[in-house]
N, C-alpha and C positions, 0 to 999 in steps of 0.2 A: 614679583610682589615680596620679592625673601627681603629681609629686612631685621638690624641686630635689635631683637624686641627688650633689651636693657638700656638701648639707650633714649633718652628724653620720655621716660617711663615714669609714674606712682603707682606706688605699690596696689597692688590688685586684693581682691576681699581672701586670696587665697595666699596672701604672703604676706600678710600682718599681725598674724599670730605667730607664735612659736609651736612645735611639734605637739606638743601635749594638747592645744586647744584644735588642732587644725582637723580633728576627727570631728569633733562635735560642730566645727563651722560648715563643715561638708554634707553632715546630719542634716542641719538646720538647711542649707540652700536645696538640698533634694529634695525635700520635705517639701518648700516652698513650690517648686519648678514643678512636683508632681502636681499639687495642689491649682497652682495658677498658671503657668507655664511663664516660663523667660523670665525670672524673677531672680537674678544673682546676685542677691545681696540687699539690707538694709536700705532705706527709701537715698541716705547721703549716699551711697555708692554709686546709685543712678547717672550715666553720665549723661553732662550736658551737650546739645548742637552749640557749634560753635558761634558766634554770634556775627555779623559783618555788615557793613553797610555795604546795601546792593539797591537796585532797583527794584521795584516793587514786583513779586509775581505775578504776571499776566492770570488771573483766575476764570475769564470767557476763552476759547479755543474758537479759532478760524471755525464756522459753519462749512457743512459738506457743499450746500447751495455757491457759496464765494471761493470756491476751489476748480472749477470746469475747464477751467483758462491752464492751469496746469494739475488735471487729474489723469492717472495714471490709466492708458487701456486697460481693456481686459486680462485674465491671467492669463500666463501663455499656457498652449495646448501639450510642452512636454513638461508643465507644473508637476515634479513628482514629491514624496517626501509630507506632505502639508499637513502641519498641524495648527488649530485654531486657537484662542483664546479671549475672553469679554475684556474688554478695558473701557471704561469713559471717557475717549479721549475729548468731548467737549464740555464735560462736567454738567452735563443737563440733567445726570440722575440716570439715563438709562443706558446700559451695556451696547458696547461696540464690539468692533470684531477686528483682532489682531491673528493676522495669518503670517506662517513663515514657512517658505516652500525651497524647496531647490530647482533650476533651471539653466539649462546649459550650462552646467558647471558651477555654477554661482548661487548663493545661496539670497532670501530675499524677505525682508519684513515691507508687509503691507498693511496701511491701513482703512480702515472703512468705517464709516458715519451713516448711520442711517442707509444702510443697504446702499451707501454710495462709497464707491473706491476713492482716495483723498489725496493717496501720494505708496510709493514703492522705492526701495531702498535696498544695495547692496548689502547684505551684513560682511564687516572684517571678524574673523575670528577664527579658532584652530582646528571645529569642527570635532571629531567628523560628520556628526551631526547635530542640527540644530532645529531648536524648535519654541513655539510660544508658550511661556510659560503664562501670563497674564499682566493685570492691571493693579495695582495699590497707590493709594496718596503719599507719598514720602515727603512734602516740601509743607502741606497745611492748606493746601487752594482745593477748590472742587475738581480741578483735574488730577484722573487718573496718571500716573508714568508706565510705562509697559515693561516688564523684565522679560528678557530674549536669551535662551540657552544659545550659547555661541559655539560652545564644544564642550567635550567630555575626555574623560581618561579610566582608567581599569576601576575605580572607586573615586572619580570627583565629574561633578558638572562644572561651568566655569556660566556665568550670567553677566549681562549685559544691561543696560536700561538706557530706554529713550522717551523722549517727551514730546508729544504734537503740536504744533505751534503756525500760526501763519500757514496750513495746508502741509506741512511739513514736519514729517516724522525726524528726532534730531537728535542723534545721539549723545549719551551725555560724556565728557571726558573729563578726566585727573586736571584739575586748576593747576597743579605743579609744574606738569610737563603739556599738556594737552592730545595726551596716548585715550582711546578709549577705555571707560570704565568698563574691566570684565573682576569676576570675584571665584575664586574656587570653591565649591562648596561638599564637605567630604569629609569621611575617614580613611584613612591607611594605618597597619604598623608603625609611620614613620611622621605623617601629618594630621591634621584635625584642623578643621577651615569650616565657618559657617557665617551666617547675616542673619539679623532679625531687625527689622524694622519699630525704631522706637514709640512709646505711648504718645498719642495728640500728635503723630505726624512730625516730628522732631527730628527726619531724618534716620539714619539705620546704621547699625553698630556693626563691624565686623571681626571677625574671630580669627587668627591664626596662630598655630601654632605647630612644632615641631614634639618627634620624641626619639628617643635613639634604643628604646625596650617594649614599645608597643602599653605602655602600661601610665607612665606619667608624661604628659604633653604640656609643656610651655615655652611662651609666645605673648603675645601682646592681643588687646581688643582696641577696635579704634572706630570712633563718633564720623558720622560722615555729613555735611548737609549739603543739599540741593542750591542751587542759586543762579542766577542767570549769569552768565559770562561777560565781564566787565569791561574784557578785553577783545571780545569778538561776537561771532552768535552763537544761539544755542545755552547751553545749560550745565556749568561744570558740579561737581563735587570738592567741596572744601574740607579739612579733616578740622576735629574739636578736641573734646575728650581723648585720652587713652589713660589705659590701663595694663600691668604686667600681671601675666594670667600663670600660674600653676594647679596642673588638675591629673588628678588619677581617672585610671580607666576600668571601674569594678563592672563585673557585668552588670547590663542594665542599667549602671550609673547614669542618675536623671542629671546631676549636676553636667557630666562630661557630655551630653547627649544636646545641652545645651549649644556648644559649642562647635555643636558638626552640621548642623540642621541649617534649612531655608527657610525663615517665617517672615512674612511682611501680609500685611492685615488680613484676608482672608486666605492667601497662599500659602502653603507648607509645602507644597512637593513642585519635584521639576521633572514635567515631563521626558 
């Protein structure tokens, strides 16, 4: 995901000003981000989803009833590891149940409608464990997408997201290259990485950046939106907006704090 964050960059709410004003601009957005949360910057700073023509989001999901023909047995009996999480995956309003277990080696998102099992799924990712974090809207339709911890590191989780569709849990991937979507989400010394999922479903912003003192971190933020895959099946991410980010790390800094975190509608933490 490293990537030179000066190039094909505008300038960020934190490098528009000159040194004299850049205290009071950091004032003003902690102030905000304590008050409201994920608010950086005046309402024009706000970046936009990208725009595309695509085919209309499927907004009904495959019923659990019209899934039998290919619905996943039981769990297996050496299921270790399992943790759960609600999602909608057919957007009727009531909570589902997103499981992800380890098994013979292999790690595995399942999902279930209405106390029925619908489809089960390898997860790729680095591990070493993994686990459900849950459901949020990111594209504007009544269905849920499910975010899945893929792996972790000494201070980062790394997340995943998949969408149910036709009985079928479907991972979302990079329109660029078609590698799946995974995100880091963290502090170090040396990094600062986070997502927050944008107002009215506009798709989810994400944070990276470097630092080489532990203290000032910059890097880039970038617009992601959801979309059906044009060119195959399934559901990629397309990039919109970005932004070049410069941010100090004072303690407690609500500004910088923004940019290490997981928020997407009611989720903030990763299992």
């Amino acid at each position: 995901m490293d990537r030179d964050p000066t190039v094909g960059r505008r300038s960020g709410i934190f490098d528009r000003w000159g040194n004299g004003a850049r205290a009071a601009a950091f004032f003003v957005v902690a102030v905000a981000v304590a008050g409201i949360g994920w608010q950086l910057g005046a309402a024009e700073d706000e970046p936009a989803a990208v725009q595309r023509n695509s085919p209309a989001v499927t907004t009904i999901a495959t019923p659990a009833s019209d899934c039998s023909s290919t619905a996943p047995g039981p769990m297996p009996g050496n299921a270790s590891d399992v943790t759960t999480a609600t999602v909608d995956f057919d957007g009727d309003g009531t909570s589902d149940v997103l499981r992800v277990y380890q098994s013979s080696g292999s790690w595995h998102v399942r999902a279930s409608i209405a106390g029925v099992d619908v489809d089960d799924e390898v997860i790729a990712g680095s591990g070493p464990q993994m686990s459900a974090v849950g459901g949020a809207t990111v594209d504007g339709d009544a269905l849920e997408e499910a975010w899945v911890k893929t792996g972790s590191g000494s201070a980062t989780d790394i997340v995943g997201l998949y969408v149910y569709r036709s009985c079928e849990l479907l991972r979302v991937n990079h329109d660029e290259d078609g590698q799946p979507v995974e995100f880091p989400i963290g502090a170090s010394v040396t990094r600062a990485d986070g997502l927050r999922c944008l107002p009215a479903n506009a798709g989810f912003e994400v944070f990276e950046s470097t630092s080489t003192d532990g203290i000032t971190y910059t890097g880039s933020s970038q617009v992601y939106e959801l979309v059906p895959n044009l060119n195959g099946p399934g559901f990629v991410i397309v990039p919109g907006a970005s932004n070049t980010l410069s941010e100090a790390n004072p303690p407690g800094g609500a500004a910088f704090q923004t940019l290490t975190k997981f928020e997407c509608d009611s989720l903030t933490t990763i299992p």
